[in-house]
C-alpha positions as CSV (number, residue, x, y, z in Angstrom):
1,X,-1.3,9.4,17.7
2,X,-0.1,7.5,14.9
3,X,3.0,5.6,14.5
4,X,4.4,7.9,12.0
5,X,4.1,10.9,14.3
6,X,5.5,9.1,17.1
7,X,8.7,9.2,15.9
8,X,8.8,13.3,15.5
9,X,11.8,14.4,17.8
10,X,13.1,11.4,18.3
11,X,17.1,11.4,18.2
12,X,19.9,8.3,18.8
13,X,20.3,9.9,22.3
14,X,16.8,9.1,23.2
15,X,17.0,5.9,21.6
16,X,15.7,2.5,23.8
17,X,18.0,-0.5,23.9
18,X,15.6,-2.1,21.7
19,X,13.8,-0.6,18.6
20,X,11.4,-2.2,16.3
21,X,9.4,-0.2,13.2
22,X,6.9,-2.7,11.4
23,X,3.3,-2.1,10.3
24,X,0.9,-3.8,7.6
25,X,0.8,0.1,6.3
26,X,3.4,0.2,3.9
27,X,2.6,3.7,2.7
28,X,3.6,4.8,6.1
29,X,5.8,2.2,7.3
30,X,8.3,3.2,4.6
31,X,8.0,6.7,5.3
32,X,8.0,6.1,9.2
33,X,11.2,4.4,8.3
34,X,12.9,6.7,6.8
35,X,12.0,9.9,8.4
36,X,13.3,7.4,11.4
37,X,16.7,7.0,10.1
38,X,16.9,10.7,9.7
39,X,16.1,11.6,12.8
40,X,18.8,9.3,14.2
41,X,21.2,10.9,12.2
42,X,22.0,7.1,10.2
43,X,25.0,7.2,7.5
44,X,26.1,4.0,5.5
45,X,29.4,5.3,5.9
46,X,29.6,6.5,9.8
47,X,31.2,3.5,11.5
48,X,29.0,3.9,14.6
49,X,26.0,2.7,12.7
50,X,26.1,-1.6,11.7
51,X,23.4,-2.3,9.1
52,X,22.5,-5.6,8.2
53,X,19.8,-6.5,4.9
54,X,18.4,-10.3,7.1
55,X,17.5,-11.0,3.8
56,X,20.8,-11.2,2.4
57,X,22.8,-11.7,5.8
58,X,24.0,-14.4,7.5
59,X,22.8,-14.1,10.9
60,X,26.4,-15.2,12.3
61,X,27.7,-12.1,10.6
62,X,24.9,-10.1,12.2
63,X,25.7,-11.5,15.8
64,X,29.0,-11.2,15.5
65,X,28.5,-7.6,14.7
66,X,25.9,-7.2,17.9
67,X,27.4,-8.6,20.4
68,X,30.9,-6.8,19.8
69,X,31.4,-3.6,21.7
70,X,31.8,-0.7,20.0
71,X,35.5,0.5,18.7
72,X,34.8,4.2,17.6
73,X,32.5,5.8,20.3
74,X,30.8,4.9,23.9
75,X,27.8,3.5,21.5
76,X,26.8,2.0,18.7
77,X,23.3,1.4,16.8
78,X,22.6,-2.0,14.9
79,X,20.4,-1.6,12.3
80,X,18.7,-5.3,11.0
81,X,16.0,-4.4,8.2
82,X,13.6,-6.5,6.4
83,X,13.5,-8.5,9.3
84,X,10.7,-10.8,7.8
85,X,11.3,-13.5,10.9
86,X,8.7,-11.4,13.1
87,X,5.9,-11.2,10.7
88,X,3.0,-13.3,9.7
89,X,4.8,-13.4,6.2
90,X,5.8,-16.9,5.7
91,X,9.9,-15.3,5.0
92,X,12.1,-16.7,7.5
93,X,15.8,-16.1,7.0
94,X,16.6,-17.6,10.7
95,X,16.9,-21.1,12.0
96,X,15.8,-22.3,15.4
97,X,19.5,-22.4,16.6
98,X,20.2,-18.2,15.7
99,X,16.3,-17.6,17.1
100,X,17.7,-18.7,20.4
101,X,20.7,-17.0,20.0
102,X,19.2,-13.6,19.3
103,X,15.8,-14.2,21.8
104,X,18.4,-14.6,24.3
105,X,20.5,-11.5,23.5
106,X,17.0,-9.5,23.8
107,X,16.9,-10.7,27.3
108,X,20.2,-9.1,28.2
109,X,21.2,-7.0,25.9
110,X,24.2,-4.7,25.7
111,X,24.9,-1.4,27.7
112,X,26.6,-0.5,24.9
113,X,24.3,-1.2,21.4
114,X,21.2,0.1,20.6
115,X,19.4,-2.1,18.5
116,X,16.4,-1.7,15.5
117,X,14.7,-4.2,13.9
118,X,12.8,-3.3,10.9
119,X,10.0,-5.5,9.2
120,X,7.1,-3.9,6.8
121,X,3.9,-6.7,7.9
122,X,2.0,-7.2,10.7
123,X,3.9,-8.5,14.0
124,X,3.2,-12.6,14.5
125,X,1.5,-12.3,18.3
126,X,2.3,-16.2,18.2
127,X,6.5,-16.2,18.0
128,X,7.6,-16.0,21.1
129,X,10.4,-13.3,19.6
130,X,7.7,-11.4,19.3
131,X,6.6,-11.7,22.7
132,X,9.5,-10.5,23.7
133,X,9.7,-7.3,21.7
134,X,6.1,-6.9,23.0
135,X,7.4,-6.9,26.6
136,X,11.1,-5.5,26.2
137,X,11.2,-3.1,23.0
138,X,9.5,0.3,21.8
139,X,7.9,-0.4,19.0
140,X,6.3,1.9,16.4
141,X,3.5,-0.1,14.3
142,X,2.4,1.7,11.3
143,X,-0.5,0.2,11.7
144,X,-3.8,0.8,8.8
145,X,-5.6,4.0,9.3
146,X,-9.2,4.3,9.8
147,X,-10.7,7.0,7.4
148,X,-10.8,9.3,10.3
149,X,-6.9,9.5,11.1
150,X,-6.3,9.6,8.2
151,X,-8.2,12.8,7.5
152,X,-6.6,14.5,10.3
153,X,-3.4,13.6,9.2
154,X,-3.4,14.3,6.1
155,X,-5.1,17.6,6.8
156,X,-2.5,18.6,8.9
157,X,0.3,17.9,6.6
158,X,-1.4,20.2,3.7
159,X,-1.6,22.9,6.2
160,X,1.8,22.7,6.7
161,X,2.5,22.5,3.1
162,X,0.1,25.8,2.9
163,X,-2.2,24.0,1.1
164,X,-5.8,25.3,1.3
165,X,-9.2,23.6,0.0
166,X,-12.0,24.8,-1.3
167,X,-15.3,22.9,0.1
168,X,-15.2,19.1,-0.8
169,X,-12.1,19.1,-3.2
170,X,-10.0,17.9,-0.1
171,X,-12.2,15.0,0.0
172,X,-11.7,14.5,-3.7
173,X,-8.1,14.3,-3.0
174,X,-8.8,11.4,-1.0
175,X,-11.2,9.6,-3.3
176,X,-8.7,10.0,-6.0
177,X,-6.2,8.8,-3.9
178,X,-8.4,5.6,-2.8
179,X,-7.7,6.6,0.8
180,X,-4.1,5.0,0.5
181,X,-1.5,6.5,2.7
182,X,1.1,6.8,0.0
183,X,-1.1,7.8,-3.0
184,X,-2.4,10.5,-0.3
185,X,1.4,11.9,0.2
186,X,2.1,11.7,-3.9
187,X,0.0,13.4,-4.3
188,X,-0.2,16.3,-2.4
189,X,3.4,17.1,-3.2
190,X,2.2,16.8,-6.7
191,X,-0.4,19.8,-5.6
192,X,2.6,21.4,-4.1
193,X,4.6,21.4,-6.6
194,X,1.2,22.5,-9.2
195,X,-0.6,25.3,-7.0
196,X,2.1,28.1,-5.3
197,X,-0.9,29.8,-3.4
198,X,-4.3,30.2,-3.2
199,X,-7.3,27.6,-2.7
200,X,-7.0,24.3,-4.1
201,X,-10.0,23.9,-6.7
202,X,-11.5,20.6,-7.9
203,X,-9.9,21.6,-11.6
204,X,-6.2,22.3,-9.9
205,X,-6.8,18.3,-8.7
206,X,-7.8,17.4,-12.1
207,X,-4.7,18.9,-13.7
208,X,-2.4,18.4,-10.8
209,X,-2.7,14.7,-10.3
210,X,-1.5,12.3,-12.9
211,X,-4.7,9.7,-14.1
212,X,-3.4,6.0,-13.0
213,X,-4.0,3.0,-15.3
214,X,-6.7,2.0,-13.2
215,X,-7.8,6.0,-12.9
216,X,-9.0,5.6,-17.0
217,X,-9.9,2.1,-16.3
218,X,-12.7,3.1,-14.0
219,X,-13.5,6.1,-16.4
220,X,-14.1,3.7,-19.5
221,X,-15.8,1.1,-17.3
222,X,-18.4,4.0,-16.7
223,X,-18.3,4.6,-20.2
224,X,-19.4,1.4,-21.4
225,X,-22.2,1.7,-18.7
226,X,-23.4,4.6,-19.9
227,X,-23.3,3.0,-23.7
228,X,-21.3,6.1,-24.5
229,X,-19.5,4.3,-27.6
230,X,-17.5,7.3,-28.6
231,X,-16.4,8.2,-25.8
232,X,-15.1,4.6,-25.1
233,X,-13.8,4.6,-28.3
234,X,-11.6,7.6,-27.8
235,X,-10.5,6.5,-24.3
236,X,-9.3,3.2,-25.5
237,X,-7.4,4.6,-28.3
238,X,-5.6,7.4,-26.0
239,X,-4.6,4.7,-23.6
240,X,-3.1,2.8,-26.7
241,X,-1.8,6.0,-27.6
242,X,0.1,6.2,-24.0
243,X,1.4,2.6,-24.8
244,X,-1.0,0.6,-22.9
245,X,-1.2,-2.9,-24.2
246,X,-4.9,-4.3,-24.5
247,X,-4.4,-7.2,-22.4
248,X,-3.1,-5.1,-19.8
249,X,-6.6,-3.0,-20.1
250,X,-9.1,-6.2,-20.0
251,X,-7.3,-7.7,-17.0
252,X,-7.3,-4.4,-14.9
253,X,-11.2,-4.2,-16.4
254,X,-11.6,-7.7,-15.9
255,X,-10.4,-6.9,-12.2
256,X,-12.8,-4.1,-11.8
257,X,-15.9,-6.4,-12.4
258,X,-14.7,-9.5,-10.2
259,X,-14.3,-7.0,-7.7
260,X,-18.2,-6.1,-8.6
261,X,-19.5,-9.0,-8.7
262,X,-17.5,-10.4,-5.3
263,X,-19.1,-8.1,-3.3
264,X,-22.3,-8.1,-4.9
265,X,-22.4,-11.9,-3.8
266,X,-21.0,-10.9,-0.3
267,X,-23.8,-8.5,0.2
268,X,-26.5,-10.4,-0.8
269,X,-25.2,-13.2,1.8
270,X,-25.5,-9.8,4.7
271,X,-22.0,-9.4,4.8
272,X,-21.2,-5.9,6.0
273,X,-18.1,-4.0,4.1
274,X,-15.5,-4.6,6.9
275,X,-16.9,-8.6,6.9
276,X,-16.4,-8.1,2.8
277,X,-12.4,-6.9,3.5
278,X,-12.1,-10.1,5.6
279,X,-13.4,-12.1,3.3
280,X,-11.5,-10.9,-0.1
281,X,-8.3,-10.6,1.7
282,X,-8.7,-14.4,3.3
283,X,-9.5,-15.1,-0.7
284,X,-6.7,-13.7,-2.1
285,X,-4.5,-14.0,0.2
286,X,-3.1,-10.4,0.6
287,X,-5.0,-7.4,2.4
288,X,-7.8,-6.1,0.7
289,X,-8.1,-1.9,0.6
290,X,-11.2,-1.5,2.4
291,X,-11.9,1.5,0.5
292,X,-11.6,-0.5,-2.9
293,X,-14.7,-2.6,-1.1
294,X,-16.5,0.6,-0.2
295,X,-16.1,1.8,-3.9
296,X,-17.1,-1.5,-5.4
297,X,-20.5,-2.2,-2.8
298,X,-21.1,2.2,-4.2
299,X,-20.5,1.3,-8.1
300,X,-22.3,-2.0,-8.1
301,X,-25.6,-1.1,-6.7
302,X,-27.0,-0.8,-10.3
303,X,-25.6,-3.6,-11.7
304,X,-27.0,-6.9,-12.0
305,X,-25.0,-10.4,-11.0
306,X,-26.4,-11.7,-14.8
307,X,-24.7,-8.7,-16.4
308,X,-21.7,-9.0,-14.2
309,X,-21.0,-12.7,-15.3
310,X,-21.7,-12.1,-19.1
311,X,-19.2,-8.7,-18.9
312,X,-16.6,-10.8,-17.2
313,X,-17.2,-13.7,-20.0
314,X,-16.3,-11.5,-23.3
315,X,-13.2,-10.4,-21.0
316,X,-12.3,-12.9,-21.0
317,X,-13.0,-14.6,-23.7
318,X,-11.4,-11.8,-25.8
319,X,-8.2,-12.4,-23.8
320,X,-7.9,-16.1,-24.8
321,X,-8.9,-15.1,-28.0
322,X,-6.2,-12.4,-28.0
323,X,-3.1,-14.9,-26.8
324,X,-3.8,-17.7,-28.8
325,X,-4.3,-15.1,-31.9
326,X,-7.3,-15.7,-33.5
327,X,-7.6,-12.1,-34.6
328,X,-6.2,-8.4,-33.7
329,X,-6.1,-7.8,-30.2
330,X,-7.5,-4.1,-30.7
331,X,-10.3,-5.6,-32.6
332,X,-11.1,-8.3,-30.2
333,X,-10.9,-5.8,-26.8
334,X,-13.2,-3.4,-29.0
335,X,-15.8,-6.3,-29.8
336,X,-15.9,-6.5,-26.2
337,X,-16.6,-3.4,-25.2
338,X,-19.0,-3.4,-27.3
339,X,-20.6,-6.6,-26.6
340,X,-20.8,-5.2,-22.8
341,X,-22.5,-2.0,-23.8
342,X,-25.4,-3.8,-25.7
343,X,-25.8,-6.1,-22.9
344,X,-26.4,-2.9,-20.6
345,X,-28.9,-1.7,-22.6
């Protein structure tokens, strides 16, 4: 069972003295979180309930606050969110003296106060705060899905929603959604809110769910693979159209190919996709969407490294072109599309 369903009929009554919601998923942590908060019944304004932002709160306010017994009822609930201090994010809003402090709150804490700690990232194993929580707290990671869970999960929710798919267009949902947990949950209420009854088609997915920048991006990429120079043409000037600026378009394109060409490189070294997702995310520092590998390793196959490298050079060549305004920016990003197209040939 995932975090997110852990939660499900959970109330402040069954609450441990010690509460922690966190997970590298932020898709789901954020709506673990909140459907959380609801279920505990939390209002700003109900003077049982103490929440403190750590990242805008001194902790000796915060202290004060959680070591005070409660004036209104027989309990109270501390809330402390965007507690960075037990992630691997390099935000610390604590010192060593208040780390001390609140480790040894943790190991007797109040009768009285039930306390949450909330922190979107993955838990540090290595603090020994964390080691604590690990022993003494119930914690709900919202933890990345593999592509099974999130399947079922997802599946379940449209069949709540009384959503019903035709053959494969529920997997279209997904691949349009680049098997994020958020994009996922946007957009089936979009689906929702589009189709009253009957089956979902592929069509009622086309028209349903909103194209994202990097939706067209994709679709003019294959464009200019397909030397379709019309259609490029017309895509470029809709996105225009829509207020895109070009330099937005050849960094997002520019994006796309770096993404081809790093795992292009990766694979030819043996490197299997989840190997890839450790690699790129060690690279740039962030976690890498191993889906975005799995569609990059798919929509490179045809593509040559030597094509790659001379796409990615009139990107960006137009783009220091563009900013140091040697000509038109829509005439430069058109020169390169078109410069990439007869390279393809």
């Amino acid at each position: 069972m995932i975090a997110i369903e852990m939660i499900e009929g959970l109330t402040k009554e069954k609450l441990a003295p010690i509460t922690v919601l966190t997970g590298e998923d932020f898709g789901q942590y954020s709506q673990m979180k909140e459907r959380f908060l609801d279920n505990i019944g939390f209002e700003p304004s109900d003077l049982n309930y103490s929440y403190f932002d750590m990242s805008e709160t001194d902790y000796q306010d915060a202290e004060m606050d959680l070591e005070s017994l409660p004036f209104f009822a027989d309990e109270k609930i501390v809330i402390f969110d965007n507690f960075a201090d037990i992630t691997t994010t390099k935000k610390s809003y604590l010192d060593e003296k208040a780390l001390k402090r609140l480790e040894a709150y943790l190991g007797n804490p109040l009768a009285s106060t039930k306390l949450i700690l909330c922190a979107s990232g993955k838990l540090d194993g290595k603090r020994r705060l964390v080691k604590l929580l690990k022993r003494d707290a119930q914690i709900f990671e919202a933890r990345l899905l593999k592509e099974a869970e999130l399947r079922t999960y997802f599946q379940k929710q449209a069949h709540q929603e009384g959503l019903v798919f035709e053959s494969g267009v529920f997997e279209e949902l997904l691949n349009k959604s680049a098997f994020d947990f958020s994009e996922i949950s946007k957009n089936l209420t979009f689906l929702k809110s589009y189709k009253a009854g009957g089956q979902v088609t592929v069509q009622d997915i086309q028209q349903a769910i909103p194209k994202t920048l990097q939706d067209n991006i994709f679709d003019l990429t294959q464009l200019v693979l397909l030397g379709k120079v019309d259609e490029a043409r017309d895509l470029t000037r809709d996105l225009r159209l829509q207020g895109e600026d070009d330099i937005k378009l050849i960094a997002v394109m520019l994006g796309q190919f770096r993404m081809f060409t790093q795992v292009k490189l990766l694979s030819s070294q043996g490197k299997t996709e989840q190997q890839m997702v450790t690699d790129l995310s060690d690279i740039m520092g962030r976690r890498v969407n191993p889906y975005q590998v799995k569609f990059a390793v798919r929509d490179s196959r045809s593509l040559s490294l030597s094509f790659l490298k001379k796409a990615m050079m009139y990107l960006i060549d137009a783009d220091y072109q563009i900013k140091t305004g040697l000509y038109d920016k829509d005439y430069l990003f058109d020169v390169a599309i078109l410069k990439m197209m007869h390279e393809k040939r």
